[in-house]
C-alpha positions as CSV (number, residue, x, y, z in Angstrom):
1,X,6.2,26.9,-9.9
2,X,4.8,24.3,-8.0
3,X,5.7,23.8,-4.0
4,X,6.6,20.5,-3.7
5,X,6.4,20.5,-0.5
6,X,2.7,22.1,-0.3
7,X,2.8,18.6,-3.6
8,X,4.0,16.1,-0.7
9,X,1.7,17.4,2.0
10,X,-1.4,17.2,-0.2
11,X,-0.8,13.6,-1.4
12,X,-0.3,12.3,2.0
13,X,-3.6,13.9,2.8
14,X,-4.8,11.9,0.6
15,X,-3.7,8.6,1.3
16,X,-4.7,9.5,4.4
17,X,-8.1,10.1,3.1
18,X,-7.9,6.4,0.7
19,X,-6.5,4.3,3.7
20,X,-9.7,5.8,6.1
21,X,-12.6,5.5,3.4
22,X,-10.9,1.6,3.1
23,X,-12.0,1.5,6.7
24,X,-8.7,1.9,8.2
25,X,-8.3,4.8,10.8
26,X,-5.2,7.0,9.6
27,X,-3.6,10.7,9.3
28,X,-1.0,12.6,8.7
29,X,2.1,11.9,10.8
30,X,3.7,14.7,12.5
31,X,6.9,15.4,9.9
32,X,10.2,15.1,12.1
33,X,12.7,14.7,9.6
34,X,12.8,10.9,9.0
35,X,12.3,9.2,12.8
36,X,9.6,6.1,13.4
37,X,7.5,8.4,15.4
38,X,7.0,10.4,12.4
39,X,6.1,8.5,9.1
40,X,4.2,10.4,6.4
41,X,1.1,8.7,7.0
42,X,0.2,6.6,10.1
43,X,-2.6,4.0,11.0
44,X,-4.1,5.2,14.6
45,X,-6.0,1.9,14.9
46,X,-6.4,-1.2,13.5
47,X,-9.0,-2.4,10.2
48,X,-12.3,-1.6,12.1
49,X,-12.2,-3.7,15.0
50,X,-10.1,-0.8,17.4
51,X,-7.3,-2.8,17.9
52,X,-3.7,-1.7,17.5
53,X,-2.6,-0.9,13.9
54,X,-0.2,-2.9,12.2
55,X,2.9,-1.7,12.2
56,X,3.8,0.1,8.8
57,X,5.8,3.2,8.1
58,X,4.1,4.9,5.0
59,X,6.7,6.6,3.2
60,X,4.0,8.4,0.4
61,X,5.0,9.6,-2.4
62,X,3.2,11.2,-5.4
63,X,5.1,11.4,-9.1
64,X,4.2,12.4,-12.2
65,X,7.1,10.9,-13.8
66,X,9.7,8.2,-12.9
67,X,9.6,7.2,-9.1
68,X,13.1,5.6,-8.2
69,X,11.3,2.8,-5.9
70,X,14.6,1.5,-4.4
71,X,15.7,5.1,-3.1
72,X,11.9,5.4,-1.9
73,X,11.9,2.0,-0.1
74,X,15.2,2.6,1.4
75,X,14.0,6.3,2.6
76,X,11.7,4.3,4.6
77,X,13.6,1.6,5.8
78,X,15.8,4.3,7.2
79,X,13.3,6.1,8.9
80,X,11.3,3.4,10.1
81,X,12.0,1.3,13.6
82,X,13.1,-2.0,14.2
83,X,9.3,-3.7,14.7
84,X,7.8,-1.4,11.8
85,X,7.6,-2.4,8.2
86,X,9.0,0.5,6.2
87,X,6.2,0.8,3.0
88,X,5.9,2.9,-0.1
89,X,2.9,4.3,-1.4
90,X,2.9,6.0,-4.2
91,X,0.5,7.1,-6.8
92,X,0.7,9.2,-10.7
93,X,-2.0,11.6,-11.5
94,X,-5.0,10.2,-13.0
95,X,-4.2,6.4,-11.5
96,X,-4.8,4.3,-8.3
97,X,-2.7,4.1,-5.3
98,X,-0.3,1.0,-5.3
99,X,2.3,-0.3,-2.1
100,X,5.9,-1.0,-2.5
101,X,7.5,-3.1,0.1
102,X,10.2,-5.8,0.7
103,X,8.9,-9.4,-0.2
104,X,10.5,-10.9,2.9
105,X,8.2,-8.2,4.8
106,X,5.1,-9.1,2.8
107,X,5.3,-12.7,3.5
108,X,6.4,-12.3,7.4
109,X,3.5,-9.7,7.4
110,X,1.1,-12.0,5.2
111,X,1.7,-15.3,7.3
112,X,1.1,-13.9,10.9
113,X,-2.1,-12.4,9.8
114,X,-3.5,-15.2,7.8
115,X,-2.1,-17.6,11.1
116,X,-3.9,-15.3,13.4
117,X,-7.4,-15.4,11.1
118,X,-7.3,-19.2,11.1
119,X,-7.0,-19.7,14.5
120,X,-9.9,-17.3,15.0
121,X,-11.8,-19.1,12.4
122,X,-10.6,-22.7,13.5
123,X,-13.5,-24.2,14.6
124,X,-14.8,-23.5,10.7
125,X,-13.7,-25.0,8.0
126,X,-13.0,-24.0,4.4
127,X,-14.3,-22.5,2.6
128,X,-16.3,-21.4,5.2
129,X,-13.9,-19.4,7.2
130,X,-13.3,-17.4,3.9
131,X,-17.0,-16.1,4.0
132,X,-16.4,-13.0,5.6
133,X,-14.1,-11.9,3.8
134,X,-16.4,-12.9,0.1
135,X,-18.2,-8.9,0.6
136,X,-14.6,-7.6,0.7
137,X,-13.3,-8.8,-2.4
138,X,-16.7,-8.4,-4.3
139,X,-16.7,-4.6,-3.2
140,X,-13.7,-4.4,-4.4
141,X,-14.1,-6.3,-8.2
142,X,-16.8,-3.9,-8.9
143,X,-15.1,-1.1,-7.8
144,X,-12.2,-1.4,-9.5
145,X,-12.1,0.3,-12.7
146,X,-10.9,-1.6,-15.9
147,X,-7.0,-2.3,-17.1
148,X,-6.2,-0.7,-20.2
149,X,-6.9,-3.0,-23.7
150,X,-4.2,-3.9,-25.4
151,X,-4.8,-2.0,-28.3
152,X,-1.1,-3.1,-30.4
153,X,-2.4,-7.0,-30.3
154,X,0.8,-7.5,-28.3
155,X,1.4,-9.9,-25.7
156,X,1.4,-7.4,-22.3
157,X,4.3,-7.0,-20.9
158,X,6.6,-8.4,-23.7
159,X,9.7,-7.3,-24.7
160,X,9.5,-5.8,-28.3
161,X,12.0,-8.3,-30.2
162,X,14.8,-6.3,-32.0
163,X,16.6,-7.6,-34.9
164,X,20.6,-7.1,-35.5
165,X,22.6,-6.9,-38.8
């Protein structure tokens, strides 16, 4: 029989493993049953530069089968605090890691950071101020491994058409 909370442990481990090898600076949070001092995973300092992290609650979550990503998501908004951005990451065996949050937290997230690069980068102009991050997304095209073929000559992600009588 499997321990799953030995399971939970070991997966946030590794995410805090992932998130560090990505160049972020993160372990395990200490577990107090669900407060914002305590997420499962927490950044201790920002993406190499040792400024402040940004503030995320990583509620991890490893499954083999079915995750319910709305009671996850809401797991974390409960625990998380009022200036943190509650955050699902979740992985199956055999796959890549993927993040689950709220779109309106995405975009408010996504706009001050891209706001805050440009004025940084102001006195550049495109695509110029876009050159440092060129090595990023290269790295990351040829380490990513391939999506599955299509192997039924189906449309991905099409609905299988049903006929009635």
């Amino acid at each position: 029989m499997v321990n799953s909370r030995a399971k939970g442990c070991r997966r946030e481990r590794e995410f805090a493993h992932f998130l560090t090898a990505k160049g972020l600076k993160a372990e395990r949070g200490a577990q107090r049953s669900g407060s914002p001092n305590s997420p499962d995973v927490k950044l201790t300092e920002g993406y190499e530069t040792g400024y402040p992290p940004p503030p995320i609650h990583f509620e991890v979550k490893g499954v083999e089968k079915g995750l319910n990503l709305e009671d996850a998501l809401q797991q974390a908004e409960a625990d998380s605090g009022p200036l943190q951005i509650p955050t699902v990451a979740h992985i199956k065996r055999n796959e890549r890691w993927k993040i689950t949050l709220d779109a309106e937290d995405f975009l408010d997230f996504f706009a001050r950071t891209y706001s805050e690069f440009i004025k940084a980068n102001h006195d550049q102009r495109p695509p110029t101020y876009t050159q440092p991050l060129l090595p990023l997304f290269q790295k990351r095209l040829h380490a990513r491994p391939p999506r599955r073929k299509n192997t039924a000559g189906k449309k991905l992600g099409a609905k299988a058409k049903t006929t009635q009588d």
